[in-house]
N, C-alpha and C positions, 0 to 999 in steps of 0.2 A: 882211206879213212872215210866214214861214212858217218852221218848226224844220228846214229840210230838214237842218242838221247832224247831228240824232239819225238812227242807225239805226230799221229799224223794228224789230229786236229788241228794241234798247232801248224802245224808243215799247210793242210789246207784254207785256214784262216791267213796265214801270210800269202798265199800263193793268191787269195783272193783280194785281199789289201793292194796287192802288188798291179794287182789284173786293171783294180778301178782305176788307182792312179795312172796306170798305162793309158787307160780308155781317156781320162782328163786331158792328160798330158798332148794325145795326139788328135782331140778336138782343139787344145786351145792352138796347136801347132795350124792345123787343119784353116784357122780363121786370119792368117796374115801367108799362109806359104801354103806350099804343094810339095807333095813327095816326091821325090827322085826316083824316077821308075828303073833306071839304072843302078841305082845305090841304097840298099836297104837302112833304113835309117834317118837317111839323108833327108833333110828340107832344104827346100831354095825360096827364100823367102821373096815376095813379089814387093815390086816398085810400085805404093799406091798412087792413083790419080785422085787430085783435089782437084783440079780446074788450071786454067791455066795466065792466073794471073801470078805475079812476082812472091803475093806473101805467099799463095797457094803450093808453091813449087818450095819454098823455103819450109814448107809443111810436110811434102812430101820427103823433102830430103832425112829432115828431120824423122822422121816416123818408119821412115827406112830405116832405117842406123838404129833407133828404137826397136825395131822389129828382127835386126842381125842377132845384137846382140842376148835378146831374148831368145831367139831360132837356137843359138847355140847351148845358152842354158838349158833350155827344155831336152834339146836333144842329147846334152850329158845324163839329165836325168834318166831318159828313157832307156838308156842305155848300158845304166847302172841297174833298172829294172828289169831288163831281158837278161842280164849276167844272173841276176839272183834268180831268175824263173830259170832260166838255166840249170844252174846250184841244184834248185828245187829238185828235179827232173832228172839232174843225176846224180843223187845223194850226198853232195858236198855242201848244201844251204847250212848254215850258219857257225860254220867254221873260219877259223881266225885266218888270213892270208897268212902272216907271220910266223903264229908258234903252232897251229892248226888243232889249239883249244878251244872247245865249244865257245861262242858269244850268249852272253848272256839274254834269256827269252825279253826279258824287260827292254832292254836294248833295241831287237831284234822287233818288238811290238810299236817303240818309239820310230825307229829307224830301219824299216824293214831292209832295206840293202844297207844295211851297214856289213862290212868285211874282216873288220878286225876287232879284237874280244875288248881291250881298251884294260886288260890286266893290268900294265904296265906302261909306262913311257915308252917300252921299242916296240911294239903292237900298235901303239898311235901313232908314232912316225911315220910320214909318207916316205922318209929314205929305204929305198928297197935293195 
């Protein structure tokens, strides 16, 4: 099944939406971690230095643990955005995982990796 209903304007205005948030995404990752040259994807997020007195290290600790569970978020995001650039690239973007009816463009404008049409309550269940 293929999106032929999408324009390709459309098709290239989300491909590019998708592209900037990418580029955001892996500067704001860029400013607390480093990429895993082993694991595409992957950040390892660094232990900052504040200095090294008691409150300082309670700063660090703290901004670490801040900075994990952000690394992790971003890199769902990103991740969700290389699946849809994927899509893009080989003619399945904006089909439902579920019932594999088109999503709606409005949808698709708000939420550009969104995956499922939202027809229905069993299209929005995560139960797979």
């Amino acid at each position: 099944m293929t999106n032929s209903n999408f324009t390709q304007e459309f098709l290239n205005n989300r491909k590019a939406a998708l592209l900037t948030r990418k580029t955001t995404l892996e500067e704001q990752l860029s400013s607390f971690a480093k990429q895993d040259p082993h694991q595409k994807g992957n950040y390892n997020t660094e232990f900052p230095e504040f200095g090294d007195q008691e409150e300082d290290n309670a700063s660090e600790v703290a901004t670490f643990e801040s900075n994990l569970s952000l690394e992790e978020t971003l890199e769902q995001s990103l991740e969700m955005i290389n699946r849809a650039l994927a899509k893009i690239e080989d003619g399945t973007y904006g089909l439902c995982i579920k019932c594999g009816h088109p999503i709606n463009e409005e949808r698709l404008k708000i939420m550009p990796t969104a995956t499922r049409c939202a027809k229905n309550q069993e299209c929005l269940s995560n139960n797979e």
